[in-house]
C-alpha positions in Angstrom: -12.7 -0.1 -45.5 -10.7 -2.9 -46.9 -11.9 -6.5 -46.0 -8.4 -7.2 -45.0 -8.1 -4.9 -42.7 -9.2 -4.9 -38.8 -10.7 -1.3 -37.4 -9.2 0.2 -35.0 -10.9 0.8 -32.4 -8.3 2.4 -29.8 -8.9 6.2 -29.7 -6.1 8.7 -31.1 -3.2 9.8 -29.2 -5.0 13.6 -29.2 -7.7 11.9 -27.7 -6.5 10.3 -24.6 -4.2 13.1 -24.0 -7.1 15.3 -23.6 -8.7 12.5 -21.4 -5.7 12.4 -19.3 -5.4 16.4 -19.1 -9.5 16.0 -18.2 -9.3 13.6 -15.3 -5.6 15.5 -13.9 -8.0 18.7 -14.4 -11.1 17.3 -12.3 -8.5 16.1 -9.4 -6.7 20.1 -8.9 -10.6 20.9 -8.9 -11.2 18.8 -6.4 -8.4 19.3 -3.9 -8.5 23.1 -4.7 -12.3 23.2 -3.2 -11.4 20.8 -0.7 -8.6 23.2 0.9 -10.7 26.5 -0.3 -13.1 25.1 1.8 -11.2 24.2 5.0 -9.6 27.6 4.8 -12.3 29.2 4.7 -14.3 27.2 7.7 -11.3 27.7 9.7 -11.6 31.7 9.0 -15.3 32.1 9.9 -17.0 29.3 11.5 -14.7 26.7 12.9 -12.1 27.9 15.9 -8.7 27.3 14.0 -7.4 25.8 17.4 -9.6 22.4 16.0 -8.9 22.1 12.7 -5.8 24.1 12.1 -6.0 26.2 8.8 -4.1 24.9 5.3 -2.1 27.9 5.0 -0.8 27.0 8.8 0.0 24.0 7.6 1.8 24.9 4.2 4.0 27.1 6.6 4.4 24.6 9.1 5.7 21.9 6.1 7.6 24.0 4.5 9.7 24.9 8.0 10.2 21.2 8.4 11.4 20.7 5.4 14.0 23.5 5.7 15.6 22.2 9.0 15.5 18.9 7.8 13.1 17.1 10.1 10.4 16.3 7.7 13.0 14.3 5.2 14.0 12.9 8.7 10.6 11.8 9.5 9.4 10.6 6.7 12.6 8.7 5.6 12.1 6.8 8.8 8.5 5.7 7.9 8.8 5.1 4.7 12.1 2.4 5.6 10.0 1.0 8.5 7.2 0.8 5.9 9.3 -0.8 2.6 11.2 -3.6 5.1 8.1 -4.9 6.2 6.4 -4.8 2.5 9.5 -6.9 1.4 9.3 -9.2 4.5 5.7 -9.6 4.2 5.5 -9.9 0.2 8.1 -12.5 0.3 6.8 -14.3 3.1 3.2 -14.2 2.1 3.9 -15.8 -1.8 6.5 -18.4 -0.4 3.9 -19.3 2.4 1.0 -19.2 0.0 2.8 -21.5 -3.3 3.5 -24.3 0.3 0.0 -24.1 0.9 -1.2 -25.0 -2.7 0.8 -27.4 -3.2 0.3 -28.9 0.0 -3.9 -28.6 0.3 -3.8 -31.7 3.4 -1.8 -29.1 5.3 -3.5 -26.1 4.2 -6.8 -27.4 5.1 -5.3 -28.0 8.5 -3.9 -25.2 8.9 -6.5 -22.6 7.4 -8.2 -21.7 11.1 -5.3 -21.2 12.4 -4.4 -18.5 9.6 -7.6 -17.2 9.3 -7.4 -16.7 13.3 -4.4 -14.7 13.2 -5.7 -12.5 10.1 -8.4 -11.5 12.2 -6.5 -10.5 15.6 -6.7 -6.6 15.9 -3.2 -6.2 15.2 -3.1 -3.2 18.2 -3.6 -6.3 20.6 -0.5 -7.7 19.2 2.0 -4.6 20.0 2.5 -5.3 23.6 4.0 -8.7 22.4 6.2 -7.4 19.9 7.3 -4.4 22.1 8.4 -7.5 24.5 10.0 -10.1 21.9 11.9 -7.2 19.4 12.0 -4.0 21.1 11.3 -0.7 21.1 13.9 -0.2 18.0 13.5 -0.9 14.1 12.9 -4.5 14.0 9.6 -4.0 16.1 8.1 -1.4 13.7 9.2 -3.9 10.7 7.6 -7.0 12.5 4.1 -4.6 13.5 4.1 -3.8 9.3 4.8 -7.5 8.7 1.7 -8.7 10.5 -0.6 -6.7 8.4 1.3 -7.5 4.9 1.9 -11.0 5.0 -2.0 -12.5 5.2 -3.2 -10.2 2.1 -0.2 -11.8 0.1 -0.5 -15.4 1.3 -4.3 -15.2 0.5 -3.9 -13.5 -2.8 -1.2 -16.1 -3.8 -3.2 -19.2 -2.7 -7.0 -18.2 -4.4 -4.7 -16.8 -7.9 -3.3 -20.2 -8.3 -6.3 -22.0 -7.4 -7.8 -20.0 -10.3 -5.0 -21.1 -12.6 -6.7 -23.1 -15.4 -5.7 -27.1 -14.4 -6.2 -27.8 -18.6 -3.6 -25.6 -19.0 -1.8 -27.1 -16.4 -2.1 -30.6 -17.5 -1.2 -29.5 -20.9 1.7 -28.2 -20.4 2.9 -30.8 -18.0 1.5 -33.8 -21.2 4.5 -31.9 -23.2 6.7 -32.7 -20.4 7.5 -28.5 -19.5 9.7 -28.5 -16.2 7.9 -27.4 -13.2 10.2 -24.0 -13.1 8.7 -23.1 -16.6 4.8 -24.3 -15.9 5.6 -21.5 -13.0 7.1 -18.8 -14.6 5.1 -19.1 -18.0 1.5 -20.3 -16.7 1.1 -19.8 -12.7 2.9 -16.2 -12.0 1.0 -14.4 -15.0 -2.2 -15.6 -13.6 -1.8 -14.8 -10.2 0.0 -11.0 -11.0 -3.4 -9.5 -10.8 -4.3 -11.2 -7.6 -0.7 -10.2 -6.4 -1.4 -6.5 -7.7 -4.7 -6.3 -6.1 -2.9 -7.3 -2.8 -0.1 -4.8 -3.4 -2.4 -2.1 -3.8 -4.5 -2.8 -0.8 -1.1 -3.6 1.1 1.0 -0.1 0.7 -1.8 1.7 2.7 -2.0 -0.9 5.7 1.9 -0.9 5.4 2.0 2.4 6.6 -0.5 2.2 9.0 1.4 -0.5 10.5 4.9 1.8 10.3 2.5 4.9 11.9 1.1 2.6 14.7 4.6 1.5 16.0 5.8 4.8 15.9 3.0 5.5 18.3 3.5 2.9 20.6 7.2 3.8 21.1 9.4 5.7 19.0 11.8 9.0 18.7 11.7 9.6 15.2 8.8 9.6 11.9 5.7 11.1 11.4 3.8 9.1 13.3 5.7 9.9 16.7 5.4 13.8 15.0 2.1 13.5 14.9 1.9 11.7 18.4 4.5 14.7 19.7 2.1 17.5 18.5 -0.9 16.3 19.7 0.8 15.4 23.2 1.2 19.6 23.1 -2.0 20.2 21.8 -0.9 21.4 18.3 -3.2 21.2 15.6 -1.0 22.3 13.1 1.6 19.9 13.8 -0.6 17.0 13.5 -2.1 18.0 9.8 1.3 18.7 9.1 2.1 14.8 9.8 -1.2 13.5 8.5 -0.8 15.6 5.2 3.0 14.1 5.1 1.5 10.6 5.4 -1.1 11.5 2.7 1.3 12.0 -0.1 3.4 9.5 1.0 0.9 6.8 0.4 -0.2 8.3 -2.7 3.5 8.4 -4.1 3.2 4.6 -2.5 -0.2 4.0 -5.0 1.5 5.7 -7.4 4.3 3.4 -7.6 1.8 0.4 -7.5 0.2 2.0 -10.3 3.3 2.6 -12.4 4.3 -1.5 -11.9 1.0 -2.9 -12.6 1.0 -0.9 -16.2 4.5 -2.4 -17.0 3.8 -6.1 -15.8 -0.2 -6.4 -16.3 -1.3 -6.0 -19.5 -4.5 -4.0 -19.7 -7.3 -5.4 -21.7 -8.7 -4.2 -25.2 
């Protein structure tokens, strides 16, 4: 090996694929038992009328997809779901970048925010049913509520972490605030905003789900209310095995924007 020349240490292209087709190989394992399993409980031990069967459910899916309802459903989640994720991402970072550069008032201000992140956000819905509704805005608001403390949190401890040298150094070449942001402050705090992204599409849809529940028409959490209000098992796995891929096509996107924007160490 030439002095002049660095090893490389990355593995070859043949070599992660074969990782890749391991780890996608491991996961089919795993959900095949899983389901193998259940199927086979629900044939000998367990009373289907409990815990449904899979095969009910692939049947029961694939009829709601046919006549439309399940695209129906989920559509309506998944918007309830997104609006509050962009209400509550957007309110969260501006909220958090205030209360950074404002510490007196963040200080003041931090029981306050810590007393509303930690309100059982079910003890909130009979407020928001009376001040929004029973309609969209009311869903969006309950999804908002659980979104917007992760972010503002995220965005206040990343740009404390920001490196004040670096800061200071960039400011002592007389850099304009908007570039300090842009080049220093937002990639520092993208993994903090990632991490609260990632932890934020699952509680998004809980919060879409539990406003269906407390009054709704339409999406799979009202399906899932409806079927269990009739005492159908397969109905409610249907709904709950909607939700699941929903929020992992949800992770999946998460995934997909934190390999564009964060680069991954060597």
């Amino acid at each position: 090996m030439s002095l002049t020349t660095a090893p490389n240490d990355a593995p070859p292209a043949s070599g992660r694929l074969a990782a890749q087709a391991l780890a996608w190989g491991e996961k089919v394992l795993v959900f095949v038992l899983v389901v193998g399993a259940w199927e086979v409980l629900s044939r000998t031990i367990v009373d289907p009328f409990w815990i449904s069967r899979p095969s009910l459910v692939a049947v029961r899916l694939w009829t709601l997809a046919m006549s439309g309802d399940l695209l129906w459903h989920t559509q309506t989640t998944v918007w309830q779901a997104v609006l509050g994720l962009i209400a509550g991402i957007s309110g969260g970072i501006v909220g958090g970048v205030l209360l950074t550069r404002l510490p007196r008032l963040a200080a003041a201000l931090n029981p306050l925010i810590m007393g509303l992140y930690s309100l059982p956000r079910i003890a909130l819905a009979p407020l928001f049913i009376i001040w929004f509704g029973i309609g969209l805005l009311s869903k969006v608001m309950m999804v908002f509520s659980f979104v917007v403390f992760i972010f503002l949190l995220n965005t206040v401890q990343g740009l404390r972490a920001v490196d004040p040298d670096l800061v200071d150094l960039m400011r002592s070449m007389r850099a304009k605030p908007s570039f300090i942001a842009w080049r220093v402050q937002f990639p520092a705090i993208l993994p903090w905003l990632m991490t609260a992204a990632r932890i934020s599409v699952g509680l998004a849809l809980i919060g879409s789900v539990l406003g269906e529940l407390l009054g709704a028409n339409r999406g799979l959490g009202w399906y899932v209310e409806y079927s269990g209000g009739r005492l159908d098992t397969t109905g409610v796995f249907a709904g709950l095995v909607a939700l699941m891929f929903v929020a992992v096509a949800f992770n999946s996107l998460v995934d997909l924007v934190e390999r564009l924007l964060v680069p991954s160490p060597r």
